[in-house]
C-alpha positions as CSV (number, residue, x, y, z in Angstrom):
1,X,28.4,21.2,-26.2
2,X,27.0,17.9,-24.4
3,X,25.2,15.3,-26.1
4,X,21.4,15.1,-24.9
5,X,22.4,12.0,-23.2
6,X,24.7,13.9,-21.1
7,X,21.6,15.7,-19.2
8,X,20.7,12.1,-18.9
9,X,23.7,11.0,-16.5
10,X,23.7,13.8,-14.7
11,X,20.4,13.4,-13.2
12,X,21.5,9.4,-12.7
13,X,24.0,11.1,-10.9
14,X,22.1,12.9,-8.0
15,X,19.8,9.9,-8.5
16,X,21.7,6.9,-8.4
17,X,25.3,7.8,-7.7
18,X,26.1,5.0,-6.8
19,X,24.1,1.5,-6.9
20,X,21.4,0.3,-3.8
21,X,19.6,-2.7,-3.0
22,X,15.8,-1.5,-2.0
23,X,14.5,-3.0,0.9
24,X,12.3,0.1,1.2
25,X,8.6,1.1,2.6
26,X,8.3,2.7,-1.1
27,X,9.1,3.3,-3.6
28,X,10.4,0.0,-3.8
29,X,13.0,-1.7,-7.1
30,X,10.7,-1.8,-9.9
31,X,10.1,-5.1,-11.8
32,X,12.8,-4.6,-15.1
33,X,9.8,-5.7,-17.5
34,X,7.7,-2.9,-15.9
35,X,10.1,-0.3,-16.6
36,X,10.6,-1.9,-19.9
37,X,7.1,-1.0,-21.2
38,X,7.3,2.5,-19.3
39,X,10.1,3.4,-21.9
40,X,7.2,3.3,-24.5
41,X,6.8,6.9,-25.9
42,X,3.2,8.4,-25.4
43,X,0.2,8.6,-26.9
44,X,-3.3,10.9,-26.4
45,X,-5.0,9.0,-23.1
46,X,-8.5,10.1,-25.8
47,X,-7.2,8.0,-28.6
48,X,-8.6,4.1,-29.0
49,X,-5.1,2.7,-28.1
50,X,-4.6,4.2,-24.8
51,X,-8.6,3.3,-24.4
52,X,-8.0,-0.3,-25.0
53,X,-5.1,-0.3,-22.3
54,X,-7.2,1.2,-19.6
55,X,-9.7,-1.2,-20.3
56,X,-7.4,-4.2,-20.1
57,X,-5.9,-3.4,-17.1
58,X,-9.2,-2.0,-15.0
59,X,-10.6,-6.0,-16.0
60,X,-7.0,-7.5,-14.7
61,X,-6.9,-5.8,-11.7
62,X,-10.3,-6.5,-10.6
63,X,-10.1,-10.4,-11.7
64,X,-6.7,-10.0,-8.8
65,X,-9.1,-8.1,-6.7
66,X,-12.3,-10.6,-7.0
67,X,-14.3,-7.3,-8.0
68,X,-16.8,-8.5,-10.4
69,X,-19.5,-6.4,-9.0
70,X,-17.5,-3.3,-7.8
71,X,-15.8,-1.0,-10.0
72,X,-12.1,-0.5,-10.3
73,X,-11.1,2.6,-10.6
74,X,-7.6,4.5,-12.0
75,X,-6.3,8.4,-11.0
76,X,-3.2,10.0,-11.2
77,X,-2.4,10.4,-7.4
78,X,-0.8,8.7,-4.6
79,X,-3.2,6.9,-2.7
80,X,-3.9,9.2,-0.2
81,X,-6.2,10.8,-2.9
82,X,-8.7,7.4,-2.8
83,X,-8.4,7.8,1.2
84,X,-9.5,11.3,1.1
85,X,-12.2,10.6,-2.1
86,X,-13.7,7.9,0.4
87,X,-14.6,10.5,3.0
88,X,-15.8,13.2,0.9
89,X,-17.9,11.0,-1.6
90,X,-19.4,8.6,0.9
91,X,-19.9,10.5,4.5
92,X,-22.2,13.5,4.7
93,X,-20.5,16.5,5.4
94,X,-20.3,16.3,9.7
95,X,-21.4,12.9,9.4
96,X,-19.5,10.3,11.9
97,X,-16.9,7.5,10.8
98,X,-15.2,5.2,13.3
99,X,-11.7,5.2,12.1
100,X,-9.6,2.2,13.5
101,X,-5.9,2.8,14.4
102,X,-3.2,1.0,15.0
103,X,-0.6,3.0,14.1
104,X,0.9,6.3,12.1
105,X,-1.3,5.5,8.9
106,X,-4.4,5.0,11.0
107,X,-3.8,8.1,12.1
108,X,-3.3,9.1,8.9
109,X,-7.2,9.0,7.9
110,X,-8.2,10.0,11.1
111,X,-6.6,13.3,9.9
112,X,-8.8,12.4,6.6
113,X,-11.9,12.5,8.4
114,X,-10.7,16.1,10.4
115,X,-10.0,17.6,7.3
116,X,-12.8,17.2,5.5
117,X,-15.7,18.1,8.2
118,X,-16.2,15.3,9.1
119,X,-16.2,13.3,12.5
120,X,-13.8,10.6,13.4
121,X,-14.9,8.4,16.3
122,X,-11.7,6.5,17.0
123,X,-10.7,2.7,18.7
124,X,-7.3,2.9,19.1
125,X,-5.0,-0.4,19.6
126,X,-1.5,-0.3,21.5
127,X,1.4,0.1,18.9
128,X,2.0,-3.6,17.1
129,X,-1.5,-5.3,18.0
130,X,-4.4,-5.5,14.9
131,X,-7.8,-4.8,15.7
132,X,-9.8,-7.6,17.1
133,X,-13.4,-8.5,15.7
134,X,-14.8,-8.5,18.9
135,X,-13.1,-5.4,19.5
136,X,-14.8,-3.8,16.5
137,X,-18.3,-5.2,17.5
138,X,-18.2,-3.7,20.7
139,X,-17.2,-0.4,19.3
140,X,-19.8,-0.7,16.2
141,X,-22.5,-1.3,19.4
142,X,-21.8,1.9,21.3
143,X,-21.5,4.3,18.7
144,X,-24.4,2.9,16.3
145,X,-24.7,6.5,14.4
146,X,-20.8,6.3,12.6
147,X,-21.6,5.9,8.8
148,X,-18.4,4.2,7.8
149,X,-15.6,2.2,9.2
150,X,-11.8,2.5,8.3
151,X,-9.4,0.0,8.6
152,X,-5.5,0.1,8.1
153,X,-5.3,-3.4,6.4
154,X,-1.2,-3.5,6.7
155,X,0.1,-0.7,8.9
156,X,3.8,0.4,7.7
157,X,5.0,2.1,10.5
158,X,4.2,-1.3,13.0
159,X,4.4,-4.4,10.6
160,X,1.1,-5.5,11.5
161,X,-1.7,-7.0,9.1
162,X,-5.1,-6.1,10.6
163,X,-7.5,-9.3,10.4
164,X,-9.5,-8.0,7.4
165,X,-11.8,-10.6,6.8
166,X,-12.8,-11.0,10.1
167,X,-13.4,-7.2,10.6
168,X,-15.0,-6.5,7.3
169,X,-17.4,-9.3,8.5
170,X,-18.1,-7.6,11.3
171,X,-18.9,-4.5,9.5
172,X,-21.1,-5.8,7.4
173,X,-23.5,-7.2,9.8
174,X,-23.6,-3.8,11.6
175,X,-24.7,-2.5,8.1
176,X,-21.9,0.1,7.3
177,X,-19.6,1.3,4.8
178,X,-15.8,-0.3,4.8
179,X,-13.4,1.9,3.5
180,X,-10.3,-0.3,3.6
181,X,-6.4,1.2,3.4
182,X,-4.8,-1.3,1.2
183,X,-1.4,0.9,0.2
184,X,0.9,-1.3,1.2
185,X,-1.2,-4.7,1.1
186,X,-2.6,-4.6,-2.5
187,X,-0.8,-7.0,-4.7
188,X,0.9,-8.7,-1.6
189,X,-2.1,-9.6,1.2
190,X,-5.6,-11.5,0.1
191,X,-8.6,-9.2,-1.0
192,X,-11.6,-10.8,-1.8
193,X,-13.6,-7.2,-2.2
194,X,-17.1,-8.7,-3.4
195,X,-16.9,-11.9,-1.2
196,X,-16.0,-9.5,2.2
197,X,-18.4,-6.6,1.5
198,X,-16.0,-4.4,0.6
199,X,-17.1,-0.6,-0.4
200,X,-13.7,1.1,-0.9
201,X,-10.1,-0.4,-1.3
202,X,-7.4,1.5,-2.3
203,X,-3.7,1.6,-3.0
204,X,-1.1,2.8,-4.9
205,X,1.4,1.8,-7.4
206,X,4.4,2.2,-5.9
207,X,4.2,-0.7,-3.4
208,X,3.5,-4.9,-3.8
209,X,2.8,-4.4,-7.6
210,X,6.5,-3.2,-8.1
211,X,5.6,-0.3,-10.4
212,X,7.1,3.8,-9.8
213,X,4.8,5.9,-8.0
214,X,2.0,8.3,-9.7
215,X,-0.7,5.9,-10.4
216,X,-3.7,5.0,-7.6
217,X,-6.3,2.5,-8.2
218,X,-9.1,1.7,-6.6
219,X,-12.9,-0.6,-6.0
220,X,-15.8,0.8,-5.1
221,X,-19.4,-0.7,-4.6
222,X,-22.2,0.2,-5.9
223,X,-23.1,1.5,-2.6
224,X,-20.7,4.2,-2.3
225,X,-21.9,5.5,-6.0
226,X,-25.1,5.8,-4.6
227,X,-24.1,7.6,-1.7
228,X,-22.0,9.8,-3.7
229,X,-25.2,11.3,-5.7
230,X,-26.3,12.7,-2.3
231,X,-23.3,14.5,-1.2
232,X,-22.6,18.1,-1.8
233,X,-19.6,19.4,-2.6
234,X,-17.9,16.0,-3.7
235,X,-15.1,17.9,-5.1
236,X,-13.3,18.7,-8.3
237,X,-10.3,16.3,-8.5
238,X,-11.8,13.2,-6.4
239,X,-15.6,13.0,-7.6
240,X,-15.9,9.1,-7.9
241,X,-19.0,9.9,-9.9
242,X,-17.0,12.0,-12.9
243,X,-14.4,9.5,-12.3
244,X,-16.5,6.5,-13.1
245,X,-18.3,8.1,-15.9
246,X,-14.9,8.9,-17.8
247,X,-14.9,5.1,-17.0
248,X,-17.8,4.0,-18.6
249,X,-18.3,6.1,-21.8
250,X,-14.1,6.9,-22.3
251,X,-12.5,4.3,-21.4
252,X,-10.1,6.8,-19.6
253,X,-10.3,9.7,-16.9
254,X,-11.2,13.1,-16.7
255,X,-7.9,14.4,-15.9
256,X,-4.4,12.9,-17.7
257,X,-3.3,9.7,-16.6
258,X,0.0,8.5,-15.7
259,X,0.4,6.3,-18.9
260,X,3.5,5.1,-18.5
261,X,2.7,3.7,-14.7
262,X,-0.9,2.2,-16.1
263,X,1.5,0.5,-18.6
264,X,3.8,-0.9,-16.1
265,X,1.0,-1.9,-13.5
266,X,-0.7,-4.3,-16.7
267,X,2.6,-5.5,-17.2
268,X,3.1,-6.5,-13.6
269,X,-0.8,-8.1,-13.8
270,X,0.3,-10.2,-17.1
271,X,3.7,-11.4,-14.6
272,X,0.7,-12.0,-11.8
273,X,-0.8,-14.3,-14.5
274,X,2.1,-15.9,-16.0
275,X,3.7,-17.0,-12.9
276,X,0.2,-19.2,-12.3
277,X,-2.5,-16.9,-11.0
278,X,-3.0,-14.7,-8.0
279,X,-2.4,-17.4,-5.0
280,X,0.8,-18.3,-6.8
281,X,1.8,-14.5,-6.6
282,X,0.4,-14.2,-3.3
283,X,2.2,-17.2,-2.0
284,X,5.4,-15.6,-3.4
285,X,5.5,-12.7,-0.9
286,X,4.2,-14.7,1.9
287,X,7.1,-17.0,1.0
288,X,9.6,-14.1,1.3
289,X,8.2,-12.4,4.1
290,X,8.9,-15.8,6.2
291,X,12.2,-15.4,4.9
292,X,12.8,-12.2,5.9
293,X,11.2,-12.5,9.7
294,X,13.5,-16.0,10.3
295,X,16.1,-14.2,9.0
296,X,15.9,-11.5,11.5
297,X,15.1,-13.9,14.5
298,X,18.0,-15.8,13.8
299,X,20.5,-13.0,14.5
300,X,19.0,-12.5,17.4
301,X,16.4,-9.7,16.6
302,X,12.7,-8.8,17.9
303,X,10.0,-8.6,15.6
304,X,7.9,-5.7,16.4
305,X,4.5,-7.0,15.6
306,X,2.5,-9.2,17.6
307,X,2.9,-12.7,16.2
308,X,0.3,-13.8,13.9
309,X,-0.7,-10.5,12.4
310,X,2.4,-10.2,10.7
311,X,2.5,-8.1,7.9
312,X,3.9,-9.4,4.4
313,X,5.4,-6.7,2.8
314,X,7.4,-4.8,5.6
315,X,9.1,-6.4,9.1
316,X,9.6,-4.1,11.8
317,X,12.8,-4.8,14.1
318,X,13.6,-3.9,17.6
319,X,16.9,-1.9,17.0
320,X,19.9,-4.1,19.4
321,X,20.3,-3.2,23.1
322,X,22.2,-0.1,22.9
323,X,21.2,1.4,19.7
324,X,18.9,4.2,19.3
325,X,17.6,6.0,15.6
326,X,18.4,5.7,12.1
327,X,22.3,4.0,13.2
328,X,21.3,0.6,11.3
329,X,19.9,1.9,8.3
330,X,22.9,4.7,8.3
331,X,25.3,1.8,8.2
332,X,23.5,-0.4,5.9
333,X,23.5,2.7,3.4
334,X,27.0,3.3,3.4
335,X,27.0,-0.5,2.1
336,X,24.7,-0.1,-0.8
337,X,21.3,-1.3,0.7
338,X,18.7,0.9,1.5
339,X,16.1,-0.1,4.1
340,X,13.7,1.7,5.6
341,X,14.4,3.9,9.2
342,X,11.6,3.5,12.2
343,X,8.5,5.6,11.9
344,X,6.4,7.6,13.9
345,X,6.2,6.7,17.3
346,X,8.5,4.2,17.5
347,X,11.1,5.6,15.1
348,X,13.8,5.6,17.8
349,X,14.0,2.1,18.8
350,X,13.0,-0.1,15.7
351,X,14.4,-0.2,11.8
352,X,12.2,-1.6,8.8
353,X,13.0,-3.9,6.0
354,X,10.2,-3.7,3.0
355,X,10.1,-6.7,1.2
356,X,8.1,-5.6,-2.2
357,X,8.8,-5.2,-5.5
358,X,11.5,-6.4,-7.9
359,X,14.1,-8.5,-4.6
360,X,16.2,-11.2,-5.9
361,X,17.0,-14.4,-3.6
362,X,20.6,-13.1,-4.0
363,X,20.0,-9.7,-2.5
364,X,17.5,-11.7,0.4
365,X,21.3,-13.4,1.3
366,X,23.2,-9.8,0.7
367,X,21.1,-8.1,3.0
368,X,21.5,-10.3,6.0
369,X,24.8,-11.1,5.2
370,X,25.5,-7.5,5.4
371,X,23.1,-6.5,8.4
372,X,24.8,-8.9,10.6
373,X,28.3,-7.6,9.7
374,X,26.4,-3.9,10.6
375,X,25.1,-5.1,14.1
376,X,28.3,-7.1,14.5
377,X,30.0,-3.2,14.1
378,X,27.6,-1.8,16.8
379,X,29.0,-4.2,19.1
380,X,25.9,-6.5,18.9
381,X,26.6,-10.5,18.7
382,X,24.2,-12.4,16.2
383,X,22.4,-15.4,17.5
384,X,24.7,-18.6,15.5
């Protein structure tokens, strides 16, 4: 009979049969010393200890966020669940919300808004340009009844970082609510959620903070609490209001949390803080996303995205003259690095290299090193 560690490598097996670099859209390669203190066996998420880490890593996250006034928030979910709790806490059932778009994810709470009886009112952007403040504004003017605005901050599918100070300033002065998309930019882009007016950010933990998936967190204003009182039928699994009181009187949720992940994402907080603070961190991935775009542009590659609005934790790449789908990251695969294949629209003619999470210097060189031996295959010739 096998050992109990023997059910162990077989499910490394069809996990892991052999070993990958991530360069992924997520899950991304987790930060060792997260999955360190995820190896910590459980406790009740009722008792004082679990309390006292909830606690401790709702106050980190909002000192990261700049959310002194708005509430941060924890679930077990992905963070489609805060996307959809937005639109069912905070707009009255048939009530309007201009949803911005600028790609797949746009789209994505669009289908949000559908789903849940309400009614999207949508400004739409060519695939790899942000949303312009002016833009908004004009939009904001002609369709004065919307009750909320929802912006993409860092679209996966294009690369692109949507100007979110700009546009939450624009928001504001039209006196909505901002319900901000911050998946794949929380941890890795700047959110300053009291200073820009912020009502709803959300994310989850699978991205910039390097932690597995299962855990979404979120802030929320005061505002959207309010709102939230007169709204029927809130819901059973995303009423912010049942949410936030298990918040204040427990120190917990009303449904289990993903301990293990709420573990790992304070870890990942105390790295934040150990390094030298939030800009230090921030300037880290900005300092690798630069990396990773000159990288690409020196073989001779087309960044997707139009300059300026790049995004820092993904770069989308014009696939070579000649090559059409998934052929790059096919190739790269066989080679033990996993990147991420085009998406959506656009899935066809561009690849995607993720650059969050736990991504040593020495895979940085492995990667290109690799990828220009791929498109050298294809019968592409690197730029010198």
């Amino acid at each position: 009979m096998s050992s109990y560690m023997d059910a162990v490598r077989e499910v490394e097996k069809i996990l892991w049969p052999r070993p990958m670099k991530l360069f992924t859209a997520g899950p991304v390669a987790c930060f060792p010393e997260v999955l360190e203190a995820m190896r910590i066996q459980q406790l009740s998420h009722r008792s004082k200890e679990y309390q006292e880490l909830h606690r401790d890593t709702v106050k980190r996250l909002a000192d990261f966020l700049l959310a002194r006034k708005a509430t941060v928030l924890l679930i077990p979910s992905s963070g489609t669940g805060f996307m959809e709790a937005s639109i069912r806490n905070a707009v009255t059932p048939k009530g309007k919300v201009l949803v911005t778009v600028i790609g797949e994810f746009g789209n994505r709470y669009r289908e949000a808004v559908e789903r849940n009886g309400r009614v999207p009112v949508v400004l739409e952007k060519p695939l790899g340009k942000p949303v312009l403040p002016e833009e908004l504004d004009d939009a904001l003017r002609k369709n004065r009844d919307v009750e909320a605005v929802t912006i993409t901050y860092n679209e996966t599918s294009t690369g692109v970082l949507n100007p979110l100070r700009e546009l939450a300033k624009v928001v504001k002065e039209h006196g909505k609510l901002l319900f901000v998309d911050a998946v794949s930019a929380m941890g890795a882009a700047d959110i300053r959620v009291d200073d820009w007016g912020i009502d709803i950010v959300f994310a989850s933990s699978q991205k910039a903070f390097g932690v597995p998936p299962g855990l979404a967190m979120a802030a929320v204003s005061e505002e959207v609490f309010e709102k939230a009182k007169s709204i029927p039928e809130r819901g059973l699994y995303f009423d912010l209001l049942e949410i936030r009181e298990f918040l204040v009187k427990q120190w917990s949720t009303p449904t289990t949390p993903p301990i293990p992940q709420i573990a790992g994402l304070n870890v990942a907080l105390r790295i934040v803080e150990k390094m030298g603070g939030r800009e230090r961190w921030l300037g880290m991935y900005a300092e690798r996303a630069e990396r990773i775009r000159r990288g690409v542009q020196e073989l001779g590659l087309k960044l997707f995205a139009e300059p300026g609005y790049y995004s820092p934790t993904i770069t989308v790449v014009y696939n070579p003259p000649g090559v059409k789908g998934p052929v790059i990251y096919e190739e790269l695969r066989k080679r033990g690095i996993e990147i991420a294949k085009g998406y959506g629209k656009v899935k066809d003619e561009t690849f995607r290299i993720g650059h969050m999470g736990y991504i040593t210097s020495e895979d940085i060189d492995a990667l290109f090193r690799n990828l220009r031996e791929v498109l050298i295959s294809l019968g592409f010739k690197p730029a010198a």
